[in-house]
C-alpha positions in Angstrom: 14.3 -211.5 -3.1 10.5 -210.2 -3.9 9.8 -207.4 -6.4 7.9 -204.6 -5.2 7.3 -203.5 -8.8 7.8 -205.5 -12.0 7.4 -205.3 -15.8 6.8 -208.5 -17.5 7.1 -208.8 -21.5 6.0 -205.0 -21.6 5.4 -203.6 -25.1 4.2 -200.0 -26.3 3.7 -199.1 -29.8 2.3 -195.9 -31.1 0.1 -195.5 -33.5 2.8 -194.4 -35.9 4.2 -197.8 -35.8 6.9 -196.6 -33.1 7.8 -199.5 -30.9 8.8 -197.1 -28.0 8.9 -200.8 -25.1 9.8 -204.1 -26.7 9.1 -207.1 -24.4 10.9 -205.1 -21.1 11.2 -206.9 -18.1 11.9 -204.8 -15.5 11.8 -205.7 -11.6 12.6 -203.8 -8.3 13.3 -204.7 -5.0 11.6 -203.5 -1.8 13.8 -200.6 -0.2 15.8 -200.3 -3.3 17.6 -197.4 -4.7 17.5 -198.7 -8.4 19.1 -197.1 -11.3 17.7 -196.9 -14.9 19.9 -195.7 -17.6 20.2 -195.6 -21.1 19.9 -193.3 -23.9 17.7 -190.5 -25.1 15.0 -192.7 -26.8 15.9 -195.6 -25.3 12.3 -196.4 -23.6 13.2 -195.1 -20.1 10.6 -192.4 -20.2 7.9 -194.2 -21.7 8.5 -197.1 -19.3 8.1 -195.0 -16.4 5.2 -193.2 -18.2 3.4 -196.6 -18.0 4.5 -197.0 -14.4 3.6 -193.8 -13.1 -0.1 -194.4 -15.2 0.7 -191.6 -18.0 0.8 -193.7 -20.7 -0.6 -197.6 -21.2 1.2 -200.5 -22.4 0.5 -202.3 -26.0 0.6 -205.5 -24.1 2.1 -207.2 -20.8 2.0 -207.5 -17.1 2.9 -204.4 -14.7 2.8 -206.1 -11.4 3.2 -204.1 -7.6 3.4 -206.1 -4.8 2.9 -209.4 -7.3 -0.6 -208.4 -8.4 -1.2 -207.3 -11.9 -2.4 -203.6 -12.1 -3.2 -201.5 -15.2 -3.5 -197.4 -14.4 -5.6 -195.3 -16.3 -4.0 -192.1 -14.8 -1.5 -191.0 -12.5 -4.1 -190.4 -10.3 -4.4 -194.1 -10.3 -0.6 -194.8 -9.7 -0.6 -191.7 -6.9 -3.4 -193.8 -5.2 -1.4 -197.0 -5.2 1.5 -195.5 -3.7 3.8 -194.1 -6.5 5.4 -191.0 -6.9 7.1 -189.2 -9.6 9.2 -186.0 -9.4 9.6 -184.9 -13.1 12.8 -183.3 -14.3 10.5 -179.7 -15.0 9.6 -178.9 -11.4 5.4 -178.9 -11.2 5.5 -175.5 -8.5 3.2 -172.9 -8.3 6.5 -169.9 -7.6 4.2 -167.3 -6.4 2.3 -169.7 -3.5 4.1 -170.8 -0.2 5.9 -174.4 -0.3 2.9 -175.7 2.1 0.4 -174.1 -0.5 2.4 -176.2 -3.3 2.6 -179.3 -0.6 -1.5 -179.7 -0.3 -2.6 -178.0 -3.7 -5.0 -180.5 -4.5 -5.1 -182.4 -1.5 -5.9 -179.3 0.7 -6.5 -179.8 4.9 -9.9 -177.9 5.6 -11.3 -177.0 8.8 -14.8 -178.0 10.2 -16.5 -174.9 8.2 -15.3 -176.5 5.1 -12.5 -173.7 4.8 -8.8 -174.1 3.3 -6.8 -174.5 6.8 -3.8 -172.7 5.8 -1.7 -173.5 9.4 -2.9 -176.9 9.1 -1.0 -177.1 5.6 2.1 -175.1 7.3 2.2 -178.1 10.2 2.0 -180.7 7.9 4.9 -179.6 5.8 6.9 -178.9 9.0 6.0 -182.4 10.4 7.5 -184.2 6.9 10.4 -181.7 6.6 11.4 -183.5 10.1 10.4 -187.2 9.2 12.3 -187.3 6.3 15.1 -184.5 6.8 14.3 -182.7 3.9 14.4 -179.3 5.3 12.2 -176.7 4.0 10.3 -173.7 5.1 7.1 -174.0 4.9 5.7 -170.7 4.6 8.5 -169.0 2.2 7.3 -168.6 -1.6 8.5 -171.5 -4.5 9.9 -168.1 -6.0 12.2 -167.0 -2.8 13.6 -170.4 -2.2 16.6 -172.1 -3.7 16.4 -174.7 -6.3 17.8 -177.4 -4.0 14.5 -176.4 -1.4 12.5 -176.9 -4.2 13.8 -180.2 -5.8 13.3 -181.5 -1.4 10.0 -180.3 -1.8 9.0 -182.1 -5.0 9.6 -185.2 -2.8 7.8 -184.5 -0.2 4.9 -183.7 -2.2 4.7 -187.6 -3.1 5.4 -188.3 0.6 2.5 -186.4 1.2 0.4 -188.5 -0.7 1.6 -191.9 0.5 4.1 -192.2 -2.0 6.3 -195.6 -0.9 8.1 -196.0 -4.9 9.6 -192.9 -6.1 10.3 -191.9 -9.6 13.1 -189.6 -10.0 14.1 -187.9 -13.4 17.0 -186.0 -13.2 16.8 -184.6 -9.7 20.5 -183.3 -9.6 20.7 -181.6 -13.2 20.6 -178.2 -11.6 22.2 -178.8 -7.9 25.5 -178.2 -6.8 28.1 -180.9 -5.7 27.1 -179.9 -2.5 23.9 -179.9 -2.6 23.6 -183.1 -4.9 26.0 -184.8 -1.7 23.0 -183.4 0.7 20.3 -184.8 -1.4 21.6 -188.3 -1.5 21.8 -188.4 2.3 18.0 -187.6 2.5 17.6 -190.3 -0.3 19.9 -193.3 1.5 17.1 -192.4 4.7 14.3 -192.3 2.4 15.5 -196.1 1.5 16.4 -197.3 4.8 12.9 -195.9 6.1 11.6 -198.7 3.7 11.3 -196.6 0.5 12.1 -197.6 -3.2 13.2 -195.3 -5.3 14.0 -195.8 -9.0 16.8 -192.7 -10.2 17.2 -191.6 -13.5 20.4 -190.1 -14.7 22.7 -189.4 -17.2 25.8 -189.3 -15.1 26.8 -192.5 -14.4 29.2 -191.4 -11.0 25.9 -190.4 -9.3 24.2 -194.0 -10.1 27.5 -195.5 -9.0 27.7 -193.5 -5.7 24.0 -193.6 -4.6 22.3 -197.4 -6.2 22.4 -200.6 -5.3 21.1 -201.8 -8.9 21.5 -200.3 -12.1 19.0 -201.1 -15.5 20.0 -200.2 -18.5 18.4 -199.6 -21.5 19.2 -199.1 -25.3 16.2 -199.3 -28.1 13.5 -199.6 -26.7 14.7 -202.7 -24.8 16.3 -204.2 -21.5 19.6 -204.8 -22.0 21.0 -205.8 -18.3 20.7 -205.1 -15.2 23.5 -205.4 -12.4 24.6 -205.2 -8.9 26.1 -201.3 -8.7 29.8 -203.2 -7.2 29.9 -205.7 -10.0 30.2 -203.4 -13.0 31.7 -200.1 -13.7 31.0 -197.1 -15.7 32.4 -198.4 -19.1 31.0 -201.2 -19.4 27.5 -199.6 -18.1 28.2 -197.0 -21.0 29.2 -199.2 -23.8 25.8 -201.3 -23.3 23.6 -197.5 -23.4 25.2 -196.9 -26.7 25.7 -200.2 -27.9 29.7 -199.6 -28.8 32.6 -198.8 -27.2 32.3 -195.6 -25.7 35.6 -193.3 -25.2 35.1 -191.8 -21.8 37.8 -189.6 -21.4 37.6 -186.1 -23.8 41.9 -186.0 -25.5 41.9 -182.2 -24.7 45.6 -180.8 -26.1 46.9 -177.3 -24.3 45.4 -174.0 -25.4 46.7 -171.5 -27.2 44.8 -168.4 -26.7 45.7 -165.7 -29.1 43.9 -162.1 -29.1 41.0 -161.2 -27.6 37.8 -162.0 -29.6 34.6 -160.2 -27.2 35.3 -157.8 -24.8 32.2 -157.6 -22.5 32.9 -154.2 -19.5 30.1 -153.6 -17.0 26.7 -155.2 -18.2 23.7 -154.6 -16.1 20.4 -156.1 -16.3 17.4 -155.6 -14.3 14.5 -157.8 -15.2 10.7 -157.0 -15.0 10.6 -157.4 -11.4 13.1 -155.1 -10.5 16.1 -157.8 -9.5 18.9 -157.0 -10.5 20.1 -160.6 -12.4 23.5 -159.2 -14.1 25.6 -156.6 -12.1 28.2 -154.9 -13.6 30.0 -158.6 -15.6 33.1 -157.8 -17.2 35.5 -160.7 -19.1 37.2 -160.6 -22.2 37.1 -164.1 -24.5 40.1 -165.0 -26.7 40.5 -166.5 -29.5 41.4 -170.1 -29.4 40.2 -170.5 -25.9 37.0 -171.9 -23.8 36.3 -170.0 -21.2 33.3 -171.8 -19.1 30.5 -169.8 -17.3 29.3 -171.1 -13.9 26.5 -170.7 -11.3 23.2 -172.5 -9.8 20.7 -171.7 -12.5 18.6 -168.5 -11.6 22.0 -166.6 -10.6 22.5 -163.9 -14.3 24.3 -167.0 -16.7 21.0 -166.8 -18.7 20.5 -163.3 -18.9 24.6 -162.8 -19.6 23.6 -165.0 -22.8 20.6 -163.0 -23.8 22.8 -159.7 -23.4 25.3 -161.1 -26.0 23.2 -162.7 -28.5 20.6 -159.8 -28.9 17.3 -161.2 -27.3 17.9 -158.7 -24.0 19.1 -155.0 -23.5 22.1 -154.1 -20.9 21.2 -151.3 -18.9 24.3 -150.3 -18.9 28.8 -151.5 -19.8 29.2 -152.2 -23.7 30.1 -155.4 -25.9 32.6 -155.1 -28.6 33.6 -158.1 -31.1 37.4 -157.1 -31.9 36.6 -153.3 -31.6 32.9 -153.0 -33.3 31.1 -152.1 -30.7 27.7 -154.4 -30.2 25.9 -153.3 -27.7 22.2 -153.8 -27.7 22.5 -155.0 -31.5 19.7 -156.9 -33.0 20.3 -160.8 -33.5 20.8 -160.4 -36.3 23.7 -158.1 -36.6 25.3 -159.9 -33.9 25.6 -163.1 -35.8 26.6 -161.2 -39.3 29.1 -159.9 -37.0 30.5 -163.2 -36.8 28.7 -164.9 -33.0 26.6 -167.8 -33.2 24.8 -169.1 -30.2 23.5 -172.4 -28.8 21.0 -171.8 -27.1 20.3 -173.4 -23.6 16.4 -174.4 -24.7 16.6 -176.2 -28.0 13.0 -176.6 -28.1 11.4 -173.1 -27.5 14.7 -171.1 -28.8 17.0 -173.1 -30.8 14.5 -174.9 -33.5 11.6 -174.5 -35.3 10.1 -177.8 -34.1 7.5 -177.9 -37.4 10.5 -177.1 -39.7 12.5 -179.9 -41.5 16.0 -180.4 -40.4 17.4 -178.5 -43.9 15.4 -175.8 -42.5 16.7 -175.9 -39.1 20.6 -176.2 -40.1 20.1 -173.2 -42.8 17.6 -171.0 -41.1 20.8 -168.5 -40.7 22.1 -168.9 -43.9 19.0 -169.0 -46.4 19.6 -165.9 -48.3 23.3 -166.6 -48.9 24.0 -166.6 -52.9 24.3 -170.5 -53.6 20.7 -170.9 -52.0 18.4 -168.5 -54.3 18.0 -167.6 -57.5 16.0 -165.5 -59.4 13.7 -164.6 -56.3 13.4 -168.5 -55.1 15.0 -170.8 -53.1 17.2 -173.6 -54.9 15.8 -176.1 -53.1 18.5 -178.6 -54.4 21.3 -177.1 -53.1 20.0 -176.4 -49.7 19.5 -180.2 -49.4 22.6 -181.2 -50.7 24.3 -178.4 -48.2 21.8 -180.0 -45.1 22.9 -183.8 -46.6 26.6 -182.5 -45.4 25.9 -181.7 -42.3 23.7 -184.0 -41.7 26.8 -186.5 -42.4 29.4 -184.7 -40.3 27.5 -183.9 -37.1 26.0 -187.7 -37.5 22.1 -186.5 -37.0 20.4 -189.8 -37.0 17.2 -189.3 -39.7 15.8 -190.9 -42.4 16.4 -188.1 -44.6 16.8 -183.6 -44.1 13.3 -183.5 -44.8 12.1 -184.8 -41.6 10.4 -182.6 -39.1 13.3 -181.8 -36.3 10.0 -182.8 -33.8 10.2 -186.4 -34.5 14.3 -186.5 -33.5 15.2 -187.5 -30.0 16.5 -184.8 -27.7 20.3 -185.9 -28.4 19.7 -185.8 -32.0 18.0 -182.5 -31.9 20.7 -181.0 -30.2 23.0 -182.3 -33.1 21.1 -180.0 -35.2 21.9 -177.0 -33.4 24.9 -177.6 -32.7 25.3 -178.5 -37.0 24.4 -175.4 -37.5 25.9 -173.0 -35.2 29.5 -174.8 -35.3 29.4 -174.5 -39.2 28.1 -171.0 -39.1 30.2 -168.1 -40.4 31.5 -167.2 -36.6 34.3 -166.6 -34.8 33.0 -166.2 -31.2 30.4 -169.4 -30.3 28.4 -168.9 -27.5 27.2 -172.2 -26.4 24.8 -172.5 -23.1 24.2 -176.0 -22.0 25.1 -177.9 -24.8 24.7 -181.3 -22.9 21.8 -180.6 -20.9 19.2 -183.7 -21.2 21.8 -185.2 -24.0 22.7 -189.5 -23.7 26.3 -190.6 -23.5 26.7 -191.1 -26.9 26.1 -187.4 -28.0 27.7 -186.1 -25.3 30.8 -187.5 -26.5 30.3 -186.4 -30.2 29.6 -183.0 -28.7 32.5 -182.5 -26.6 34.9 -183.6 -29.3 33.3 -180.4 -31.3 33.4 -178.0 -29.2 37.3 -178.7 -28.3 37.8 -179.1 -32.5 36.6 -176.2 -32.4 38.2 -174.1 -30.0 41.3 -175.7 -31.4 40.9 -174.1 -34.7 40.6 -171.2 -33.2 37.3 -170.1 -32.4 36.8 -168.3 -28.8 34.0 -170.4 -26.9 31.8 -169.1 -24.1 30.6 -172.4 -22.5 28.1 -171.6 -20.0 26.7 -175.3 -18.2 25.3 -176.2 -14.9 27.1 -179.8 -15.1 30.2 -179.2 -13.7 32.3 -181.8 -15.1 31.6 -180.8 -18.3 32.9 -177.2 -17.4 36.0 -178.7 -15.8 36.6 -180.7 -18.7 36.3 -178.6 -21.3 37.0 -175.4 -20.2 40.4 -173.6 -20.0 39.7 -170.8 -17.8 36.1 -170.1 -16.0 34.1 -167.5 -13.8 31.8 -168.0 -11.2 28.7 -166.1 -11.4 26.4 -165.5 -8.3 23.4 -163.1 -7.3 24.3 -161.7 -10.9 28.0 -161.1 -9.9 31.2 -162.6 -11.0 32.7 -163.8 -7.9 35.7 -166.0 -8.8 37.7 -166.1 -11.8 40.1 -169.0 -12.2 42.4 -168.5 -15.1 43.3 -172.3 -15.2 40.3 -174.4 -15.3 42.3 -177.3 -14.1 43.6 -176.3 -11.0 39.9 -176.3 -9.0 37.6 -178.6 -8.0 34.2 -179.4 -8.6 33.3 -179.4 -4.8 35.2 -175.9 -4.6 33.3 -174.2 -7.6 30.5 -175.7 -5.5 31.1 -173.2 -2.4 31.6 -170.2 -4.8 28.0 -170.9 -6.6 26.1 -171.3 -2.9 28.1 -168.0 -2.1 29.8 -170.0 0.8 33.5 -168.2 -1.1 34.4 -165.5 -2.8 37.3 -163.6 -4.2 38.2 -160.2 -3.6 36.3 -158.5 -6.0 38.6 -155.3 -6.6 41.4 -158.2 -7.6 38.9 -159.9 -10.3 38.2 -156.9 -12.0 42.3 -155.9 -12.4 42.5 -159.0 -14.2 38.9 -159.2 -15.9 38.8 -155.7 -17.1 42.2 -155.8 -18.7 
């Protein structure tokens, strides 16, 4: 069969020496749903960089439609028919969806004006082409993240888009939701459209391509039919070993209660009210997960406990010392570390070597000054350690925690929050953007951990990460707790889904009787 797109012998080195491509060859059908998989630093970003005319290759043939073609922008790739919808939407909130739609490309009248109903009827007239509902004159800000995500697409369609790069597109959408977008994408192929997905979760490439490429190093490794191959042996070729798939996860044990948390409110700068009135207690020896479509209090919750935001009103107490509205750091001498959900704007110091990263909480402990300085020595020999155990790939602690990939920089806060002095870990998605490989390191912490017992707040928006590692769980919407399931294992990811839309709900009165204690 012809390619519509293909990538012969494609190489890109940076100027650093960093062979990011090495001789990829890459091909994709016509009215293809292809997958591309691999790694964190395995060249799938930089490959698609090339593609989508952000970035330009060291040597090689890009070919579309059989004819070599080099971008200089993405303007250029836009112009020759290919979209990309980044992980990171690229949406104005505070302008309509048709404002976001034609920004750049905007309809005028005969004056020369911006023809704002003309904008409205063009996004109403590709919401029914393609089935990708939206409303059109609703704010990015009002709408819900699946609207959004549908809107990102047809923002490409828009501009004539027929090969579609998607990063990610289901990180933050609900089983339902994810189900709804993959029946707009299946028509968006059989109306002749090739789209090229890339995931980390290997049951969503199964279900939805035909094809799946996968990467490891900076190279191609394979690519195979979707029904010839299954998920281990597509994962042991990402990390280039045998990967266990399945987390061993023994019964918990919960012992006393570590945080009690009783009526938190938060109202944010714009008046909304994001957390109303949470209550849950934590115990030790337990993991009790946090769920809800991003944008619904989770993140707030987290900023309550770990010191970065004020409650308006309930109280926080870590095994009777009341902590409400403490400073950070009191909260962590009290014995909570955090992981935060944005490793690179909150949970490193991107500049900062990797000792510096995995002691930053720790730096003024005894066996690291002396005499008014820091003992340099031990402090490396201390970072060496856990450099060892959490199995941080670098050439040495004294490399800059920018250079790591995103899995690897994730291992350095997790290094250093899981060998913290703390009883109470809050971790907030630990996985998020993470490969395989770390993902399966990760896992096997946080239930090592739980299982010596430390009480673990896991708050995630991948489901099957909360289902497998959590032992009991909450569902939080509109800022509210509205389910609590005491055993993790006896729900489903597609009924957690109907409680985070707001579909379900408990009884309220009956979740706080066993909540509040």
């Amino acid at each position: 069969m012809d390619t519509i797109l293909e990538a012969v012998d494609l190489c890109k080195v940076y100027g650093n020496g960093t062979a990011a491509n090495r001789h990829v060859d890459f091909a994709v059908r016509p009215g293809e749903i292809h997958g591309l998989v691999g790694e964190n630093g395995a060249g799938k970003s930089t490959l698609m960089k090339i593609v989508y005319g952000e970035e330009s290759p060291s040597s090689g043939t890009l070919l579309l439609d059989g004819r070599p073609v080099r971008f200089g922008s993405s303007r250029d790739a836009i112009a020759a028919g290919i979209g990309m919808v980044h992980q990171h939407f690229m949406l104005v909130p505070s302008l309509s969806l048709a404002e976001n739609l034609v920004l750049g490309s905007e309809p005028r009248k005969k004056s020369g004006m911006y023809d704002l109903e003309e904008a409205v009827r063009i996004t109403q007239s590709l919401s029914d082409k393609y089935n990708l509902k939206v409303t059109p004159r609703a704010r990015v800000v009002d709408v819900s993240v699946s609207m959004r995500q549908k809107l990102e697409i047809l923002k490409t369609l828009y501009r004539g888009a027929r090969i579609l790069i998607l990063d990610e597109p289901t990180a933050v959408l609900t089983p339902q939701e994810t189900d709804e977008l993959f029946v707009e994408l299946k028509d968006l192929r059989d109306k002749g459209h090739t789209i090229i997905f890339i995931s980390h979760k290997l049951g969503e490439v199964f279900e939805l391509c035909d094809r799946v490429t996968v990467m490891r190093d900076g190279a191609m490794i394979a690519t195979h039919d979707s029904g010839d191959v299954d998920r281990q042996t597509i994962s042991n070729e990402m990390v280039g070993r045998e990967v266990r798939l399945t987390v061993d996860k023994k019964a918990a044990s919960p012992g006393a209660s570590a945080l009690d948390v009783r009526d938190l409110s938060y109202v944010d700068d714009f008046g909304i009210t994001m957390v109303d009135r949470v209550s849950f207690s934590l115990r030790e020896g337990e993991v009790l997960g946090v769920v809800g479509v991003d944008g619904n209090g989770q993140s707030e919750l987290v900023r309550i406990l770990t010191g970065s935001a004020a409650t308006l009103t309930g109280s926080v107490r870590k095994r009777g010392t009341d902590i409400t509205n403490a400073t950070p750091r009191r909260i962590r001498r009290a014995g909570i570390a955090h992981v935060a959900e944005d490793r690179m704007t909150v949970g490193t110091a991107l500049p900062a070597s990797i000792a510096d990263n995995l002691l930053a909480d720790r730096y003024s402990a005894p066996e690291y000054t002396g005499g008014g300085f820091l003992r340099r020595s031990a402090m490396a020999a201390a970072a060496g350690d856990i450099v060892k155990r959490f199995d941080i790939r670098c050439s040495s602690p004294g490399q800059p925690v920018a250079s790591l990939s995103g899995g690897n920089m994730q291992k350095v806060v997790i290094g250093r929050e899981f060998t913290a002095a703390a009883d109470v870990l809050i971790v907030s998605q630990p996985t998020r953007g993470v490969d395989i490989g770390a993902i399966e390191f990760i896992h096997r912490t946080i239930l090592s951990m739980r299982d010596a017992g430390k009480a673990i707040l896991l708050v995630s928006s991948d489901l099957g990460e909360v289902l497998t590692l959590s032992d009991s769980l909450v569902v939080m919407h509109s800022g509210r707790i509205v389910a609590y399931f005491p055993d993790a294992s006896a729900v489903t990811d597609k009924e957690l889904g109907l409680f985070m839309l707001g579909v379900k709900r408990q009884d309220e009165t009956e979740i706080r009787k066993v909540l509040h204690g």
